[in-house]
C-alpha positions in Angstrom: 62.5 69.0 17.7 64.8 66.9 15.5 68.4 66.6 16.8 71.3 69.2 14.6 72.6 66.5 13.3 69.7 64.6 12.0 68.9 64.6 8.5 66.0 67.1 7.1 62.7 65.3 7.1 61.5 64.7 3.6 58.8 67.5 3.8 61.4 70.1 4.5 63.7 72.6 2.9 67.7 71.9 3.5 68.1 75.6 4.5 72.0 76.9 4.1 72.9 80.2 5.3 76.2 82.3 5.0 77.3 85.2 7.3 75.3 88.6 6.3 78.2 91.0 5.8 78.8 94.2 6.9 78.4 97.0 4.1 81.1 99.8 5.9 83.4 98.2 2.4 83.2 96.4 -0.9 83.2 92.4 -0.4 86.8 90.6 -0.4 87.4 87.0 -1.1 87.1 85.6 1.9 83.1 86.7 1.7 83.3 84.9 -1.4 84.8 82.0 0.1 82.3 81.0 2.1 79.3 82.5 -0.2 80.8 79.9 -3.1 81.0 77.4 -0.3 77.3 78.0 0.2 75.9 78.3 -3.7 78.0 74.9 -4.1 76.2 73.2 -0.9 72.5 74.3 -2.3 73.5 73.1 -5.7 74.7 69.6 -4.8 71.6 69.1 -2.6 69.6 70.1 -5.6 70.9 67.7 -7.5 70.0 65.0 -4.7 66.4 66.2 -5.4 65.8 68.2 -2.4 64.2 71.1 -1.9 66.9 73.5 -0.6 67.3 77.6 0.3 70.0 79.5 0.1 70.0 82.5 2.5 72.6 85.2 2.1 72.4 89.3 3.0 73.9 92.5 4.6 74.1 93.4 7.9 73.7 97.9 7.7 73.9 98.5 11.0 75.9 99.8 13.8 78.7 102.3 14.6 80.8 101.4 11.8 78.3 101.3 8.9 77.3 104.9 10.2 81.2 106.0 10.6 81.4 104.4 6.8 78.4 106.4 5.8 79.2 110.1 7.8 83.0 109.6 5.9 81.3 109.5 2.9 79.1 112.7 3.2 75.7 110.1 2.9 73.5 109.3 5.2 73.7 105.7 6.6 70.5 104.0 4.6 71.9 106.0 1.8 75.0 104.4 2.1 73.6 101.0 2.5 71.8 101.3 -0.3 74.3 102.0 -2.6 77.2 99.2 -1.4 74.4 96.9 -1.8 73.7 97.6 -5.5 76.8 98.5 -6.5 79.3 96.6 -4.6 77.6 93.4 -2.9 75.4 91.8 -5.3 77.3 92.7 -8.5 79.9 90.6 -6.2 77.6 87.4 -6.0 76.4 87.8 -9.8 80.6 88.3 -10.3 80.2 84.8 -8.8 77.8 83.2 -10.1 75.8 83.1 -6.6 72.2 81.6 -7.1 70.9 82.8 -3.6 67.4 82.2 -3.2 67.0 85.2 -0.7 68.9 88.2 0.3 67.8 90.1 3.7 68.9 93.1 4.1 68.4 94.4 8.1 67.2 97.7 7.0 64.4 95.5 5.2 61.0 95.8 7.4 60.7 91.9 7.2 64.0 92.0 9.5 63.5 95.1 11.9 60.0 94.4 12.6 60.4 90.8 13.6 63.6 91.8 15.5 61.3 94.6 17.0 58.4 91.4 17.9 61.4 89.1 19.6 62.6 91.2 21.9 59.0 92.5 23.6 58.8 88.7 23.8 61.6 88.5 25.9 61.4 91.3 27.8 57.6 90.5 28.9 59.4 86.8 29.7 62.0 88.5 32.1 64.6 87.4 29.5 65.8 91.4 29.6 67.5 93.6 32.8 69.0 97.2 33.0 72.9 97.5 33.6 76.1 99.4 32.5 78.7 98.4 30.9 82.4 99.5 30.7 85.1 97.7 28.7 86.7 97.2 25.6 84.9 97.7 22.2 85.9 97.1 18.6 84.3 99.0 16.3 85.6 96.6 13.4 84.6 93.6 14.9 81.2 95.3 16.4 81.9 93.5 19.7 82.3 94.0 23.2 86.0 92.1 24.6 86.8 90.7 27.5 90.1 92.2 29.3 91.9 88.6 28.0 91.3 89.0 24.3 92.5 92.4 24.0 96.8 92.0 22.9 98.7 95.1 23.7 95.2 97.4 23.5 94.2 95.8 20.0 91.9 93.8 18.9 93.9 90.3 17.9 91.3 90.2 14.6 92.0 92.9 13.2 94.9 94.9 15.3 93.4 97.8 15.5 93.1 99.5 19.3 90.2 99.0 21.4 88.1 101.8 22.9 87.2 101.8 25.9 83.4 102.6 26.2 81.2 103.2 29.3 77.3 102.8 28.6 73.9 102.0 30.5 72.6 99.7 28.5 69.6 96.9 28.2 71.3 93.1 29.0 70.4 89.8 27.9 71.3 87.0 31.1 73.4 85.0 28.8 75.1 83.6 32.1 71.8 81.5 33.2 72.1 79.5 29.5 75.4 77.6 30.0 74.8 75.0 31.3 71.8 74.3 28.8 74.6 75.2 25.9 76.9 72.6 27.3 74.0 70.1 27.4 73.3 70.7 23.9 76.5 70.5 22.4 77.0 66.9 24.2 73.6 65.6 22.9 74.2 67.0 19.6 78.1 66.5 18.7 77.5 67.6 15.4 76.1 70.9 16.5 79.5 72.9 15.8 81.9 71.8 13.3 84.9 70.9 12.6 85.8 69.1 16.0 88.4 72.3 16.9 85.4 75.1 16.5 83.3 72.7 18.4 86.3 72.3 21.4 87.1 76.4 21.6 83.5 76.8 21.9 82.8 74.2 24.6 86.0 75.5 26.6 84.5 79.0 26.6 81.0 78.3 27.9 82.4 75.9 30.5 84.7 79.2 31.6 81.8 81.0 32.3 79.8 83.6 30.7 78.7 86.7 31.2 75.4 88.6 30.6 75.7 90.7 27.5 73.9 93.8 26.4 71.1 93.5 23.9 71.5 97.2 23.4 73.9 100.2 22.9 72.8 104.3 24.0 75.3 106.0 22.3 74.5 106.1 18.9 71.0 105.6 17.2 71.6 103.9 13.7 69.8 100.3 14.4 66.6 98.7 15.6 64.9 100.7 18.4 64.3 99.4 21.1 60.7 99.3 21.6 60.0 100.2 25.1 63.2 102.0 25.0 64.0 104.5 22.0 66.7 106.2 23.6 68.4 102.4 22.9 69.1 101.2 19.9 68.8 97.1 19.4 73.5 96.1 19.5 73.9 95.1 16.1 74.7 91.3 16.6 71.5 90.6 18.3 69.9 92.2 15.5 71.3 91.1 12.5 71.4 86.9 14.5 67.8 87.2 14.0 68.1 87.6 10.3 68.0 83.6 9.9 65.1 83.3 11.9 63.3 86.1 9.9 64.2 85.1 6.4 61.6 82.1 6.9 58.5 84.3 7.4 58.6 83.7 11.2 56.2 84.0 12.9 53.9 83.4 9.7 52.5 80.1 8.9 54.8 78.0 6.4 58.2 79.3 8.4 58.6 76.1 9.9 59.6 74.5 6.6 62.7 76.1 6.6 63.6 76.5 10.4 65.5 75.3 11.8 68.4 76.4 9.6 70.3 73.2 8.8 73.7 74.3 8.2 74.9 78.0 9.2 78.1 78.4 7.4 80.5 81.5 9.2 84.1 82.7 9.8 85.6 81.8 12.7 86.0 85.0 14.3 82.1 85.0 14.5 82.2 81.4 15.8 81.0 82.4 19.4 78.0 84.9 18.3 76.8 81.9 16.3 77.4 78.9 18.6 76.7 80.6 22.2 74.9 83.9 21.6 72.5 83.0 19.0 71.2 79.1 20.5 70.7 80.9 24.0 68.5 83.8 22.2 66.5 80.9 20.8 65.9 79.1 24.2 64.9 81.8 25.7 62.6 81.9 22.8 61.7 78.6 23.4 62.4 78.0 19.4 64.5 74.8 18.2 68.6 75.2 17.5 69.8 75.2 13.7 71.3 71.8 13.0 74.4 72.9 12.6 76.9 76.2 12.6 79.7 75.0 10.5 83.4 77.9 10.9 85.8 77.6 8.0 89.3 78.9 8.9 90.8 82.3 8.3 91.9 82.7 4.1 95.1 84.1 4.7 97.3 86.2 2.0 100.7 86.6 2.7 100.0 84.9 5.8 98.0 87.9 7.7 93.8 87.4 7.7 91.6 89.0 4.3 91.2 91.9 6.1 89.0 95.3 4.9 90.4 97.3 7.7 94.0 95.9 7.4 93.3 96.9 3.5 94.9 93.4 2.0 91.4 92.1 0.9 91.6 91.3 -2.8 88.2 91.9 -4.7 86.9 88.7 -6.3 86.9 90.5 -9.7 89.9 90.6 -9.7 90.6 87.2 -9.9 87.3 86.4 -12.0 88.4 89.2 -14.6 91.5 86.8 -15.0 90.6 83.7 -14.3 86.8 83.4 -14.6 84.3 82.8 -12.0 84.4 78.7 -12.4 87.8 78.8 -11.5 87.4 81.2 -8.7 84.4 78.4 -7.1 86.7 75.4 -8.1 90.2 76.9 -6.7 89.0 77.5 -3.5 87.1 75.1 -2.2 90.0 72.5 -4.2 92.8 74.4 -2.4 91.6 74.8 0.7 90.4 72.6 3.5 87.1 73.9 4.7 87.2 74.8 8.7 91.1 75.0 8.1 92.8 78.4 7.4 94.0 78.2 4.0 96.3 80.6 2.1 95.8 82.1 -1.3 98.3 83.6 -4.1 98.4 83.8 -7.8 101.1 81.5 -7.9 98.7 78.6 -7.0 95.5 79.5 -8.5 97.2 80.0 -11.7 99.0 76.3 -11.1 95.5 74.7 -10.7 93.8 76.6 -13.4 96.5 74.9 -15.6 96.8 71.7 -14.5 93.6 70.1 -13.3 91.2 72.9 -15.4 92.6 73.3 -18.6 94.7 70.2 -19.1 93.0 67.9 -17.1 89.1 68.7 -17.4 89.2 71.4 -20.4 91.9 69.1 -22.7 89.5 66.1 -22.2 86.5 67.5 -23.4 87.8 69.2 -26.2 89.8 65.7 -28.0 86.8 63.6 -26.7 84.2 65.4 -29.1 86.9 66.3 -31.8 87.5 62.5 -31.6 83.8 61.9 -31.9 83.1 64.7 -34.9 86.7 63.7 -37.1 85.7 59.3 -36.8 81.9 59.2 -36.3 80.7 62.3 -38.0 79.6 63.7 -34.7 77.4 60.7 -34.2 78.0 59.1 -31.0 78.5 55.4 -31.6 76.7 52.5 -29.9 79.0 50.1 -27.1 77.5 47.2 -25.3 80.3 47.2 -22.6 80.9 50.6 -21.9 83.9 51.3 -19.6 82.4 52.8 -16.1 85.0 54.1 -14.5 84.4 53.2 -10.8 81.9 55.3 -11.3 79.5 54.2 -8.6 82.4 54.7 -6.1 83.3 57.8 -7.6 79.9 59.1 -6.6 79.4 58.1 -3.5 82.8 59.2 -1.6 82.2 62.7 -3.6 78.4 63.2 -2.6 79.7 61.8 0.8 82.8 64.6 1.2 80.7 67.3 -0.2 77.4 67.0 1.8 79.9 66.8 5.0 81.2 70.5 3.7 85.0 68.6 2.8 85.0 70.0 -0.9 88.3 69.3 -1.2 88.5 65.4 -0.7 85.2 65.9 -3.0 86.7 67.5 -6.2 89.3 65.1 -5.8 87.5 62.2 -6.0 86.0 63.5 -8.9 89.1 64.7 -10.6 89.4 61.1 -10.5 87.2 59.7 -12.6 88.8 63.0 -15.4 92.1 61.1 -14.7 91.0 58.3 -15.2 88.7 58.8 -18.6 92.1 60.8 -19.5 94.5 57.7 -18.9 92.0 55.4 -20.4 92.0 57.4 -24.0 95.8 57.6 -23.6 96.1 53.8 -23.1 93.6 53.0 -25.7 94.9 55.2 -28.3 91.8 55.7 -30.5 94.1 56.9 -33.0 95.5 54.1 -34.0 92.4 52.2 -33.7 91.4 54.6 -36.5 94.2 53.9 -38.7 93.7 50.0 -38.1 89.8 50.4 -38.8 89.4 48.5 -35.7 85.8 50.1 -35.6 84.3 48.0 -32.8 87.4 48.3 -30.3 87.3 52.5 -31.1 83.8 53.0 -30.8 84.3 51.5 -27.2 86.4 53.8 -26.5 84.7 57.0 -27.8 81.1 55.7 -26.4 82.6 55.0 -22.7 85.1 58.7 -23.0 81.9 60.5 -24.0 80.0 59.1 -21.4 82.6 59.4 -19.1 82.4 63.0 -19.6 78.8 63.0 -19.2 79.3 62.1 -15.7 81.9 64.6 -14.6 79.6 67.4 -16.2 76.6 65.9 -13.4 79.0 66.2 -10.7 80.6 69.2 -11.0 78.0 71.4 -12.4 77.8 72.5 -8.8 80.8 73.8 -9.0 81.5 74.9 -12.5 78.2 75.5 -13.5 79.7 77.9 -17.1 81.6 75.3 -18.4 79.2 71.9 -17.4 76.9 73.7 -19.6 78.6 74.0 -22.5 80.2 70.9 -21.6 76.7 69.5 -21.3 75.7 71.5 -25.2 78.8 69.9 -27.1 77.7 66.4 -25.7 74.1 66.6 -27.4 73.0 65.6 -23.8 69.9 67.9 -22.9 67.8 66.5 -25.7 68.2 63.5 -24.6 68.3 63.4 -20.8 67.1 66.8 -19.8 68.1 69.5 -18.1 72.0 69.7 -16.6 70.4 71.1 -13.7 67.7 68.3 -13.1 70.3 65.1 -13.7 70.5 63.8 -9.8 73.7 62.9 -7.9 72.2 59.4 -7.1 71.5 58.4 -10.8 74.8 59.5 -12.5 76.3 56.5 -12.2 73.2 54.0 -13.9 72.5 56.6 -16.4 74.0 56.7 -20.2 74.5 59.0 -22.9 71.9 57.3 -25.2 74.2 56.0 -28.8 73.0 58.2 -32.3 73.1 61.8 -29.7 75.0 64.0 -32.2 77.9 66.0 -30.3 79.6 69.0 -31.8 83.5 70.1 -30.7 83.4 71.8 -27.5 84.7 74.9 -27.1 87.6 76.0 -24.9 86.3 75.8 -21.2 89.2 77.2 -19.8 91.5 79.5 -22.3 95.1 79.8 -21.5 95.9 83.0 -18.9 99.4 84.6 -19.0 100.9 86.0 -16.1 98.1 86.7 -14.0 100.1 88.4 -11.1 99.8 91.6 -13.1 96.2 91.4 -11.4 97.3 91.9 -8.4 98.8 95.2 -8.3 
């Protein structure tokens, strides 16, 4: 099988796939985090011209989706069902989330394939009786060892531990270390960044134990099939969700497996990057290419947290704000793999600054400029200004396919600096006034153009106001689609002279005192 980190063959999908999230709650945003994280991924890799497939979902079950359902007097698929409709996709939509699949693992795709793996592995040995007695959080769904447990809680979320005693169906984990470790030194690029990739080997080379496959003292989950008095523990069901979401074991899966990039939270770092690749040797099935763990979002320095209740809804901020700002703010603010912190004080200070004075300012006196001297007519240059553009493009497509969106949006708020401090040094104005016709339509051709550009490379992220960006500039008719203008051509492609732009709208209105959101 190809190595993790080994680009996709030509005659496959680039396959990106967030965490499925637990439905006990409503989403926060640090599930939009890394769900805008992954729509911006798929989106640039579009715009390559690659086939791509973005893979997100809910994980329903478990003890705490059925606690989460008995509180509310419904039963558990009843409650499912209704946080997906009404809370978790209206959430993506919120966002502007263009998934190409959603699993659910109540979905019979999911449990019977689940159902398939495991009398696979069992008939292969792969599966032994035992008990088990420990700690358990029922937040995190996960069985602790004795060292991770601070002062009875669980360091995640801080909430005690319960001590559990059950006989339950194991999976020998312990035999697949030293196949992990062999893995992660051929394929360095398996677990990013570098720090995930360290705390991971570090804990296989510790030693692992086996882990149960199963749990007997509940029955909301994936039966076990030889065993229904078991129900299948909710990580090694919903893992499997990746696997399934391709049609395995049906002909065609293979184009989309295996998985090139799985994008999670650190605190499910070790299910992804230890559990997970040992399930699939044992499966004899090839290793995703990559699990990638961006860092805690952190407000008011503690973790976005639906048990702590400090998780901030991402309507909240897109009521305010608007949902380009919410994609653009957090993958500009924040390092990705690094915690980051979020406040109003700083998303407000960005909108501002780089969206409505930088990016929004330029394209609104760029085609004023155009309508008030040319009519709306774009003018003809034969030494259009470029930019840097051809460098421009290259360190952002190479940031943002290596998941650093930051150092990407910077390089492309750049070139908006740049077609801003070339205006301002030009002063078409006054070339107006001095009917210096030739000098000003250089500058309104290569500003127009400029803009051109920046609408190609960040329609990713701000797909609402690229488009209308994309409108006022008279571009579609005469280059296509926003969406079909590739990453590797923006910088040898022109906006043709004669196009006829109209003023552009506001892309990003002013916003007063947006802290009154928050309470």
């Amino acid at each position: 099988m190809p190595a993790p980190d080994d680009p996709a063959p030509d005659d496959r999908v680039f396959f990106v796939t967030t965490p499925i999230y637990y439905v006990n709650d409503k989403p926060h945003i640090g599930h939009g985090y890394t769900t805008v994280a992954g729509d911006v991924l798929t989106r640039w890799h579009r715009q390559r011209g690659e086939r791509v497939h973005f893979l997100t979902g809910t994980d329903e079950h478990g003890e705490k989706i059925l606690a989460a359902a008995e509180a509310n007097g419904m039963s558990p698929q009843e409650w499912t069902d209704h946080m997906v409709t009404t809370a978790w996709k209206p959430a993506w939509a919120a966002l502007d989330i263009a998934y190409d699949d959603f699993i659910r693992t109540t979905e019979p795709r999911h449990e019977d394939r689940v159902r398939d793996f495991w009398i696979a592995l069992h008939a292969k040995g792969e599966v032994h009786q035992g008990s088990y007695t420990g700690p358990y959080c029922v937040a995190c769904e996960e069985f602790k060892l004795p060292a991770d447990v601070v002062d009875g809680n669980c360091p995640v979320h801080g909430l005690p531990v319960k001590e559990i005693s059950e006989d339950n169906y194991f999976f020998p984990l312990s035999k697949y270390a030293d196949r992990l470790l062999d893995h992660y030194e051929a394929h360095p690029g398996f677990i990013e960044p570098e720090s995930a990739r360290n705390e991971v080997v570090s804990f296989v080379r510790g030693g692992l134990q086996d882990i149960s496959m199963s749990r007997s003292s509940f029955d909301w989950g994936v039966k076990v099939p030889w065993d229904d008095s078991h129900v299948i523990y909710v990580w090694i069901d919903a893992l499997q969700n990746y696997l399934n979401a391709t049609g395995w074991p049906e002909p065609g899966w293979e184009e989309r497996w295996p998985a090139d990039v799985h994008l999670v939270g650190k605190d499910i770092l070790r299910f992804h990057a230890v559990i997970w690749p040992a399930m699939l040797m044992a499966a004899e099935l090839p290793l995703p290419r990559k699990v990638f763990a961006n860092g805690w979002l952190l407000v008011g320095g503690e973790k976005m947290s639906k048990t702590k209740l400090t998780g901030i809804a991402p309507q909240q901020i897109t009521d305010v704000f608007g949902s380009d700002a919410y994609r653009y703010y957090f993958l500009r603010e924040l390092s990705y793999g690094q915690d980051g912190s979020f406040s109003w004080e700083s998303m407000q200070q960005r909108y501002t600054s780089e969206l409505a004075n930088d990016f929004g300012n330029l394209a609104s006196r760029v085609t004023s400029m155009v309508e008030r001297y040319r009519d709306g007519v774009l003018p003809a240059c034969d030494d259009p200004v470029d930019f840097g553009l051809a460098e421009v493009v290259a360190d952002a497509d190479r940031a943002i396919a290596a998941l650093d969106f930051a150092t990407g949006l910077a390089r492309i708020f750049d070139l908006v600096r740049a077609v801003n401090g070339f205006i301002s040094d030009t002063q078409p104005w006054t070339l107006a006034k001095a009917g210096d016709d030739v000098a000003l339509d250089r500058v309104l051709y290569s500003a127009a153009d400029g803009l051109r550009a920046i609408a190609v490379l960040l329609n990713a992220v701000l797909p609402k106001a690229c488009a209308i960006l994309w409108s006022s500039l008279g571009a579609e008719s005469a280059l296509g689609r926003l969406a079909d203008q590739r990453i590797d051509a923006v910088a040898a492609t022109r906006l043709p002279a004669g196009v006829r732009l109209t003023k552009s709208e506001q892309l990003f209105p002013r916003v007063e005192d947006p802290s009154a959101a928050s309470t």
